[in-house]
N, CA, C and O atoms as a DFTB+ gen file, in Angstrom:
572 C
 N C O
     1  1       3.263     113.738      26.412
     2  2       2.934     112.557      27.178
     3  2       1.447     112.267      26.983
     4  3       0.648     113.202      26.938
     5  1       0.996     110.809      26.847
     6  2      -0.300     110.216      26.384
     7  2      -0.789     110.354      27.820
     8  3      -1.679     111.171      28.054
     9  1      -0.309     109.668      28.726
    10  2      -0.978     109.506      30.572
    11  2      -0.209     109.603      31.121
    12  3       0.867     109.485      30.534
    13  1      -0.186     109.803      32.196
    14  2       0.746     109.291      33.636
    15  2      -0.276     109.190      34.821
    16  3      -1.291     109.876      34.937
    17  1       0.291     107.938      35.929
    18  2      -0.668     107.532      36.790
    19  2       0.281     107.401      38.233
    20  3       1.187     106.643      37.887
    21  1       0.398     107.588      38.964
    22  2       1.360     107.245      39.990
    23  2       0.661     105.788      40.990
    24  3      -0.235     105.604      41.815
    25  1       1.495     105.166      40.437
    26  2       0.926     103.717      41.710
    27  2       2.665     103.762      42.808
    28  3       3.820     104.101      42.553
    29  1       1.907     103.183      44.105
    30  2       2.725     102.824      45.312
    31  2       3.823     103.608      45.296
    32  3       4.100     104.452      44.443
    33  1       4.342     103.361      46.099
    34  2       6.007     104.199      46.565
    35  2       7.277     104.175      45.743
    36  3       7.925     105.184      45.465
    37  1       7.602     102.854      45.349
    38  2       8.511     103.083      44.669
    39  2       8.354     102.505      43.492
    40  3       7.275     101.914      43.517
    41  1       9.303     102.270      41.665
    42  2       8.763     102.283      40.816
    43  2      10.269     101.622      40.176
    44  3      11.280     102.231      40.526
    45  1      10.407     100.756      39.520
    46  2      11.739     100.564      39.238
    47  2      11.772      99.636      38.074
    48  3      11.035      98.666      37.902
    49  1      12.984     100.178      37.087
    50  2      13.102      99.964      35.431
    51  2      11.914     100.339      34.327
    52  3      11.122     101.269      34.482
    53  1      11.929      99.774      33.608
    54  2      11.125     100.140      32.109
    55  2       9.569      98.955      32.498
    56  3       9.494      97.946      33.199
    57  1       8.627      99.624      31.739
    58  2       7.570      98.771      31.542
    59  2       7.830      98.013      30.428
    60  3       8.546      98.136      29.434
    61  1       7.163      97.304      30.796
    62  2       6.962      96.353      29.570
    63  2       5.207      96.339      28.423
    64  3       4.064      96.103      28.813
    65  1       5.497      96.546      27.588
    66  2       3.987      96.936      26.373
    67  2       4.193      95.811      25.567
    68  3       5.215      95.529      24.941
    69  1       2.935      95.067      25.646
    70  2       2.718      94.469      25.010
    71  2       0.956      94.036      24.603
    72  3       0.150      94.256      25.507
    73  1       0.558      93.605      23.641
    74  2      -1.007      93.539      22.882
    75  2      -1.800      94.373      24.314
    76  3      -2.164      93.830      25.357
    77  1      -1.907      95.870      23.932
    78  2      -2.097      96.724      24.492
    79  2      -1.952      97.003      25.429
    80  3      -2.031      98.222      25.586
    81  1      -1.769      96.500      26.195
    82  2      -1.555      97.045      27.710
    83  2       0.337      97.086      28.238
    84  3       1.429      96.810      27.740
    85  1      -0.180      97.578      29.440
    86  2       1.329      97.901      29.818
    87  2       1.541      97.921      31.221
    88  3       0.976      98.615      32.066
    89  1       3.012      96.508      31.446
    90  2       2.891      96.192      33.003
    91  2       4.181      96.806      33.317
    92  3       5.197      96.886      32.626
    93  1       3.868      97.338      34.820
    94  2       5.484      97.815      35.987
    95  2       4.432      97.624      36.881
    96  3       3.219      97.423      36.948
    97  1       6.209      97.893      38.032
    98  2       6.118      96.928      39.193
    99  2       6.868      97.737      40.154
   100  3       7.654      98.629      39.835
   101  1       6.581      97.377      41.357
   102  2       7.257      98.614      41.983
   103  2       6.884      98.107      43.504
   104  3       7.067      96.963      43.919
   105  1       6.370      99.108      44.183
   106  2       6.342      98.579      46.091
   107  2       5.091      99.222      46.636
   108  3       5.041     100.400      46.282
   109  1       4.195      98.900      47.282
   110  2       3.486      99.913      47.748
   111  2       3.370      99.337      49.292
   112  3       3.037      98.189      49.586
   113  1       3.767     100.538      50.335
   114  2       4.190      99.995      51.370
   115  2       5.165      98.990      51.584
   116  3       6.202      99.246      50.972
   117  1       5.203      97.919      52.245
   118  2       5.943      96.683      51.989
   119  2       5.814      95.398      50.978
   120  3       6.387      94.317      50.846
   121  1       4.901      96.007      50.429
   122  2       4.317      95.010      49.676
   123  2       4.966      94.896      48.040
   124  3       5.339      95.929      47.485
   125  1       5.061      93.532      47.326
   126  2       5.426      94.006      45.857
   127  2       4.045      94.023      45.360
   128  3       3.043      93.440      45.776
   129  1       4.317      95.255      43.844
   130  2       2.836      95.026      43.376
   131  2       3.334      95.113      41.738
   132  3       4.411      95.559      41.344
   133  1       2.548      94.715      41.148
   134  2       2.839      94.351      39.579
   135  2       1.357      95.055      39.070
   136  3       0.301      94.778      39.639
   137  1       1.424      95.840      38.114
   138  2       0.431      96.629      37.722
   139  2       0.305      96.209      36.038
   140  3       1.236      95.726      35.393
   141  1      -1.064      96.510      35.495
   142  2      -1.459      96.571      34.102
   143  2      -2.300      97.436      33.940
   144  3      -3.292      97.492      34.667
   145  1      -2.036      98.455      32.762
   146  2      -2.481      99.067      32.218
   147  2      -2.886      99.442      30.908
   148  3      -2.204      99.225      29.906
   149  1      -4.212     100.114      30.913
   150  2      -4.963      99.763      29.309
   151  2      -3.578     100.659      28.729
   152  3      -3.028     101.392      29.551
   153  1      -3.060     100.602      27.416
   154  2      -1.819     101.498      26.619
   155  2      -2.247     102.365      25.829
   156  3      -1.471     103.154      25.291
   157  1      -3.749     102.385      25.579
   158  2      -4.163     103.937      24.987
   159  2      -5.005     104.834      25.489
   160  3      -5.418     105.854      24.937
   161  1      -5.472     104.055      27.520
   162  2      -5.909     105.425      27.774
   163  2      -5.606     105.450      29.713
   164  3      -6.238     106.044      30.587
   165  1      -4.470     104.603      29.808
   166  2      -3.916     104.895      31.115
   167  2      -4.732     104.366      32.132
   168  3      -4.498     104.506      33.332
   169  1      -5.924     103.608      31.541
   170  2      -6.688     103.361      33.161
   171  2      -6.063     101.743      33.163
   172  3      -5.462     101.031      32.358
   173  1      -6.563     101.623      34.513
   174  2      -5.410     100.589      35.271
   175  2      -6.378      99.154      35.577
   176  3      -7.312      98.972      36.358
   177  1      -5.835      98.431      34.787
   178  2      -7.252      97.031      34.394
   179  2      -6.749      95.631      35.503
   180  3      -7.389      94.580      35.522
   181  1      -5.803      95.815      36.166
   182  2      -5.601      95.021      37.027
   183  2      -4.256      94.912      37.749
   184  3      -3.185      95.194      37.210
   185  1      -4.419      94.389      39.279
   186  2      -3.137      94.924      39.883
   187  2      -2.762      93.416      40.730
   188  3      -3.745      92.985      41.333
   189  1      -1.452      92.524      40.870
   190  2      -1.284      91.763      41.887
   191  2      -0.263      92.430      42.902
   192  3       0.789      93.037      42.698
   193  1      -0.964      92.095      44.104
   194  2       0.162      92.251      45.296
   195  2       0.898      91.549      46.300
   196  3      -0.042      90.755      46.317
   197  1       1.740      91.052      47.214
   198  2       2.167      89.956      47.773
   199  2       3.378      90.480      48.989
   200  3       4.502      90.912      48.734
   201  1       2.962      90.353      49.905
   202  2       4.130      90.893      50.816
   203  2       5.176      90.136      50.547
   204  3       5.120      89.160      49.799
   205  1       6.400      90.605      51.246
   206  2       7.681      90.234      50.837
   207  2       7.800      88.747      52.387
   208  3       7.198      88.660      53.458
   209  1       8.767      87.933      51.786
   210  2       9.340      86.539      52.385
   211  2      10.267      87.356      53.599
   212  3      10.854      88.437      53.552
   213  1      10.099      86.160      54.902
   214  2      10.775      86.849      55.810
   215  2      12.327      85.902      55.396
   216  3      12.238      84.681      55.264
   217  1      13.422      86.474      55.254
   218  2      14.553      85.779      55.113
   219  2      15.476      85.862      56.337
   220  3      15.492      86.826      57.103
   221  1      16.256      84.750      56.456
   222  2      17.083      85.632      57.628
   223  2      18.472      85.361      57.204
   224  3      19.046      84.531      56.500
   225  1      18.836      86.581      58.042
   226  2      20.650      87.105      57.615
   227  2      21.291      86.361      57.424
   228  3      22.061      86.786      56.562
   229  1      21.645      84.959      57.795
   230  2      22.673      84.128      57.248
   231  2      21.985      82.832      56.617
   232  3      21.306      81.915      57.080
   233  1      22.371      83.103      55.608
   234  2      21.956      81.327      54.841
   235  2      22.724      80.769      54.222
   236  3      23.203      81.265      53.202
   237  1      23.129      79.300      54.778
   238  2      23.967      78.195      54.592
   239  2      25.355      78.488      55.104
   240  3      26.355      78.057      54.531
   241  1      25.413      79.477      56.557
   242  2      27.010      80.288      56.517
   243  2      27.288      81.296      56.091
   244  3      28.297      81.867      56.505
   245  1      26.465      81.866      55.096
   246  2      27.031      82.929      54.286
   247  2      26.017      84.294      54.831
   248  3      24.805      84.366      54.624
   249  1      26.759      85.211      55.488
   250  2      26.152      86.838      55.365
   251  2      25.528      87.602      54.768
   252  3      26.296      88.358      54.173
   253  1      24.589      87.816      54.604
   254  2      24.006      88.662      53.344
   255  2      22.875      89.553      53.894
   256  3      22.179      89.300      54.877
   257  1      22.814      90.510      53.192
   258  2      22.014      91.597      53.401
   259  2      20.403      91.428      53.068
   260  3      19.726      92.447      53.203
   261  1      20.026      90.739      52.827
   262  2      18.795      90.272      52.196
   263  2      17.721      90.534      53.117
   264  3      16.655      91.105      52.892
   265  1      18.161      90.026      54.204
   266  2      17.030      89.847      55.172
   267  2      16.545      91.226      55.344
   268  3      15.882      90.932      56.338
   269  1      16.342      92.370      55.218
   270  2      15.577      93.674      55.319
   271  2      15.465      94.212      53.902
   272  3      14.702      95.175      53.832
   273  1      16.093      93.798      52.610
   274  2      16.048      94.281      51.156
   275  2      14.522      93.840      50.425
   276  3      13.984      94.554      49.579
   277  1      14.027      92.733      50.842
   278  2      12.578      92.191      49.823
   279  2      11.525      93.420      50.685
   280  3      10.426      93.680      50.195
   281  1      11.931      94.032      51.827
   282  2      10.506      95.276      52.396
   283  2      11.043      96.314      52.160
   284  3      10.613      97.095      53.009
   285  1      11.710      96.806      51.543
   286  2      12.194      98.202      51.020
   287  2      11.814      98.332      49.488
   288  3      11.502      99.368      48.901
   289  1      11.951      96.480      48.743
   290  2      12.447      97.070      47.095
   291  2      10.496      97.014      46.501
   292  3       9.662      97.826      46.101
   293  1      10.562      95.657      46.760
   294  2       9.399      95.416      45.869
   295  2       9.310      94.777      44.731
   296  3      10.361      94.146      44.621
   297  1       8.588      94.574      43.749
   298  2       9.143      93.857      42.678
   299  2      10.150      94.695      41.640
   300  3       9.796      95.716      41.048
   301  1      11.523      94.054      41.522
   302  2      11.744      94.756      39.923
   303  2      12.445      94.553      38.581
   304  3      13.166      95.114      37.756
   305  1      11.588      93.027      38.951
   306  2      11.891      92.607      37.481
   307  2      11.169      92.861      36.256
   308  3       9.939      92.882      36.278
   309  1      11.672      93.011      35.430
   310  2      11.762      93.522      34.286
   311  2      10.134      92.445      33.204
   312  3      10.576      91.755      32.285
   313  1       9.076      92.412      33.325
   314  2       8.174      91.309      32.715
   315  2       8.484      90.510      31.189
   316  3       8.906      91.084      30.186
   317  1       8.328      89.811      31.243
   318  2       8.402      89.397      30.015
   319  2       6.794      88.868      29.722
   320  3       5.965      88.614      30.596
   321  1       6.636      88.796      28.539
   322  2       5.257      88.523      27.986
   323  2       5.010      87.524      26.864
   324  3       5.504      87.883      25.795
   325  1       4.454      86.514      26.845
   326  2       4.401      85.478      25.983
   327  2       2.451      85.290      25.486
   328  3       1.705      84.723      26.283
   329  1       1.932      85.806      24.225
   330  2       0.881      85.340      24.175
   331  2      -0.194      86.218      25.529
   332  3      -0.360      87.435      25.606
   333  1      -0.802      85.126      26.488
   334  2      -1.977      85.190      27.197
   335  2      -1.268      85.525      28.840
   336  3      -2.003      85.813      29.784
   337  1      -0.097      85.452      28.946
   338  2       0.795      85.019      30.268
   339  2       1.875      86.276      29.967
   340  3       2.412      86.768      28.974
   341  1       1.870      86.531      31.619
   342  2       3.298      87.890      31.697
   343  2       4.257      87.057      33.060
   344  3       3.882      86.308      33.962
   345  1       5.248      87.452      32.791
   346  2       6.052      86.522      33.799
   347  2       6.965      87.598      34.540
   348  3       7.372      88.515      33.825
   349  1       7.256      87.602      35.583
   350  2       8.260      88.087      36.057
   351  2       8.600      87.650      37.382
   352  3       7.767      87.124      38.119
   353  1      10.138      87.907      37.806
   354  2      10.615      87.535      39.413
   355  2      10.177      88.471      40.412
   356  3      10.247      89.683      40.211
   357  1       9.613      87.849      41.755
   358  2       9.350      88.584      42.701
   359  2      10.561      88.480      43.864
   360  3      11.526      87.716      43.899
   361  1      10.177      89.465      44.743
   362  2      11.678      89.890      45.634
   363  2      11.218      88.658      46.826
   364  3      11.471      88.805      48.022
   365  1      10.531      87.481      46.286
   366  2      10.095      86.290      47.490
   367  2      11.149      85.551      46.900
   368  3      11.549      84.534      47.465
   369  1      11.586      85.886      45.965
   370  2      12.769      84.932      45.049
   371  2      11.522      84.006      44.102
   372  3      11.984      83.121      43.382
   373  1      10.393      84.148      44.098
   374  2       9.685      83.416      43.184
   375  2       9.732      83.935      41.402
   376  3      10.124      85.036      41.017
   377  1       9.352      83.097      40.744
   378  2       9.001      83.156      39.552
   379  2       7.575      82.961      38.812
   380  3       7.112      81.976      38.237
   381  1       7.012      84.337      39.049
   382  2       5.560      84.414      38.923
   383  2       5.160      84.901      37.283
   384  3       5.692      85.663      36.475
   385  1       3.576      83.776      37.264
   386  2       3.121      83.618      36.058
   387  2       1.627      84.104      35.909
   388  3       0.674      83.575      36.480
   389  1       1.561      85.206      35.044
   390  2      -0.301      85.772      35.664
   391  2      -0.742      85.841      34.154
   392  3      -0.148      85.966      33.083
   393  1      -2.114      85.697      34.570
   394  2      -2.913      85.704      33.099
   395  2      -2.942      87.134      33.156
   396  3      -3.247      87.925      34.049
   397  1      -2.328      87.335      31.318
   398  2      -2.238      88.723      30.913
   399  2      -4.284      89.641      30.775
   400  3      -4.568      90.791      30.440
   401  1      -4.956      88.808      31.081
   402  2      -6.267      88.807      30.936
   403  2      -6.527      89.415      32.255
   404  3      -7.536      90.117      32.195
   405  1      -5.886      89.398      33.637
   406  2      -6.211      89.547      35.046
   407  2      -7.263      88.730      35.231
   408  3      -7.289      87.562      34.842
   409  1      -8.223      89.334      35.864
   410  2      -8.964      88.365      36.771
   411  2     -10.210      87.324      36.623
   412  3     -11.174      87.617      35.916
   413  1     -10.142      86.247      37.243
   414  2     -11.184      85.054      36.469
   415  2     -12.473      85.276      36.933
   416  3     -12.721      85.690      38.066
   417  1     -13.450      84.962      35.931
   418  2     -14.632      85.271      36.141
   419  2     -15.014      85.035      37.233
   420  3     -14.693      84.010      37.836
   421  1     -15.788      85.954      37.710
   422  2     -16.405      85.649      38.909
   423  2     -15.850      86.348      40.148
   424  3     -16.445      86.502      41.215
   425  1     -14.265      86.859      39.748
   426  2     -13.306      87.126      41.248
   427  2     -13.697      88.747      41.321
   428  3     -14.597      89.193      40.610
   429  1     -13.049      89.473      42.112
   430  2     -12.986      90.588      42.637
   431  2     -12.246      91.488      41.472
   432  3     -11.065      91.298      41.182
   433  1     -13.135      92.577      40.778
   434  2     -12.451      93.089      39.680
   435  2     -11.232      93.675      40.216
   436  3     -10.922      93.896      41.387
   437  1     -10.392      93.954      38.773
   438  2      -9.119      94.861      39.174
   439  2      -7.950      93.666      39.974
   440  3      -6.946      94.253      40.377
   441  1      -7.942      92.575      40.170
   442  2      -7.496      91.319      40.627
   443  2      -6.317      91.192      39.899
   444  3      -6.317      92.198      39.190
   445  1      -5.127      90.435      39.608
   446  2      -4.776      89.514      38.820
   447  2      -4.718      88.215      39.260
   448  3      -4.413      87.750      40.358
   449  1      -5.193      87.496      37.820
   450  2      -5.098      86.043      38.063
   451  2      -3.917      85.271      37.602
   452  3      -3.524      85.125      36.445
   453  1      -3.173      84.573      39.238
   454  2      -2.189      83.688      39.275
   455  2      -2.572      82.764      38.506
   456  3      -3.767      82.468      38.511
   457  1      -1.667      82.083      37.662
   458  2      -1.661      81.041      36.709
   459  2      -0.441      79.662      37.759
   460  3      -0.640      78.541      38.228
   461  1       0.480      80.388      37.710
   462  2       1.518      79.557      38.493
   463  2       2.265      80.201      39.389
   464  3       2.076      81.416      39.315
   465  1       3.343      79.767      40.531
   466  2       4.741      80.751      41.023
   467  2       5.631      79.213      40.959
   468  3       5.255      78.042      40.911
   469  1       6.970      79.867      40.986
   470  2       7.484      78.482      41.133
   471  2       8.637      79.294      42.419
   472  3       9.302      80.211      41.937
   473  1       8.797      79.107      43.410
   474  2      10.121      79.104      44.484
   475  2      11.138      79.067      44.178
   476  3      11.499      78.040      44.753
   477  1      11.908      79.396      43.708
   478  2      13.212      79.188      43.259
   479  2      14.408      78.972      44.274
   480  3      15.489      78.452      43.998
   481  1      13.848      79.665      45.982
   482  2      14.602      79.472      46.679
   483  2      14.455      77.602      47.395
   484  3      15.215      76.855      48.012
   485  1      13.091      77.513      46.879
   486  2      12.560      75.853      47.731
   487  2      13.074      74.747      46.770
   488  3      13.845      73.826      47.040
   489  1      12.516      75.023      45.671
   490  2      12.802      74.239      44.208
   491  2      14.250      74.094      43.714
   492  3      14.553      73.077      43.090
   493  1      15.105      74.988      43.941
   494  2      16.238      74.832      43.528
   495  2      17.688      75.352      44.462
   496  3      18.892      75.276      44.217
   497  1      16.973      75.850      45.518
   498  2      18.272      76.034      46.876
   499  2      18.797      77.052      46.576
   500  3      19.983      77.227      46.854
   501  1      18.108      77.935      45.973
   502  2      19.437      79.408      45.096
   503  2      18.270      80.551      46.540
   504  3      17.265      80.345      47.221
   505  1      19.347      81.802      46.298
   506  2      18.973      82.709      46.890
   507  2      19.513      84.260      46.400
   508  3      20.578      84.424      45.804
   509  1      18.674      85.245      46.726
   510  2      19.537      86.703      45.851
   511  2      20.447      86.720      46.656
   512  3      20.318      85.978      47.630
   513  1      21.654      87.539      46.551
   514  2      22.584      88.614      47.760
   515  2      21.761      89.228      47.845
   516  3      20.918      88.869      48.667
   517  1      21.515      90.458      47.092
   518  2      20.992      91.509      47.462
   519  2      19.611      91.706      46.866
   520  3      19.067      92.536      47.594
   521  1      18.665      91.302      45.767
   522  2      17.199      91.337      45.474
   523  2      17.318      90.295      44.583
   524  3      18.339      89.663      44.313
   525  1      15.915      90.122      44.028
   526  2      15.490      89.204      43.010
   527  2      14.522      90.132      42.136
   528  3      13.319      90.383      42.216
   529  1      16.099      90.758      40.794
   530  2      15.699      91.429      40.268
   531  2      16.266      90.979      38.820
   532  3      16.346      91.744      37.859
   533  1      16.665      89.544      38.814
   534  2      16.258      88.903      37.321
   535  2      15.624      89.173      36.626
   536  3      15.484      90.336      37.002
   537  1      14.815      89.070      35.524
   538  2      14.260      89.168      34.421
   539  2      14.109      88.048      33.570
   540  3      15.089      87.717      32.903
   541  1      12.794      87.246      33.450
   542  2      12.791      86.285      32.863
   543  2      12.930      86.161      31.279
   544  3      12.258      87.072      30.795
   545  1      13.576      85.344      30.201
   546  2      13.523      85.430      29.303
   547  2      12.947      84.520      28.374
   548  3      13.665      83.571      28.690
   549  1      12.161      84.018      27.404
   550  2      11.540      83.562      26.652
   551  2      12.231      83.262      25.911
   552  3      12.790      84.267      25.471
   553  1      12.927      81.470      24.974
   554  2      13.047      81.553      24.306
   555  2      12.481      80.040      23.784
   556  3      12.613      78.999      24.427
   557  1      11.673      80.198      22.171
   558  2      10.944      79.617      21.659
   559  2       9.872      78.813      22.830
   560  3       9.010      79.403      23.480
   561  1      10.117      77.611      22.890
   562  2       8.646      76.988      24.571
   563  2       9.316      77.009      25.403
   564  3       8.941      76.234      26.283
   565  1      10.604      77.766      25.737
   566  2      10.967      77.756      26.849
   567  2      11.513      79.076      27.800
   568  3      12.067      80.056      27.302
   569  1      11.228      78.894      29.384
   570  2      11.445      80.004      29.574
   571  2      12.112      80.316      30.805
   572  3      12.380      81.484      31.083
């Protein structure tokens, strides 16, 4: 083994490596957190975090377990990486877009910098059963 680093509580699927560095995602406390790391010497170049959406147990009629699942899981979708931008779903049901660069001049090092989120539950009326653990996919300008 090259490194190992332990971030937050829980830790879930494969990282994703790409033009050196290397992002996972996982929970620390209640919170989701999405991590990057340098890929040849384990130190950790920037981190976003975001508490989880309060949902409640029934939406539109329908039962679902959701409402206590986004403060247990955390993020764990799978990143995808395009170029300058890493994308992945958060357990808010959003679809978050961060500069693979982290943080903009001037901000608080160790930061990541939001580029976009889009709602998926506001924008398009959808919701998980049980997490928002999609995985975004890239294909040619679209994604």
């Amino acid at each position: 083994m090259k490194w190992g680093v332990k971030i937050g509580v829980a830790f879930y699927g494969s990282p994703t490596v790409a033009g050196g560095q290397v992002f996972v995602r996982g929970r620390d406390g209640q919170d989701g957190i999405f991590v990057c790391f340098d890929a040849a010497t384990g130190r950790r170049l920037w981190q976003w975090q975001a508490a989880p959406r309060e949902i409640p147990g029934e939406i539109g009629g329908f039962s679902i377990g959701l409402a206590t699942i986004p403060h247990q899981i955390g993020v764990c979708s799978t990143a995808a990486v395009d170029g300058d931008r890493v994308y992945f779903v958060f357990n808010r049901c959003d679809l978050v877009c961060l500069d693979a660069a982290g943080q903009p001049p001037g901000a608080k090092a160790g930061r990541a910098r939001v580029v976009w989120t889009y709602d998926m539950m506001e924008q398009l009326g959808v919701f998980p059963c049980d997490a928002s653990n999609g995985s975004p996919l890239i294909v040619g300008d679209l994604l």
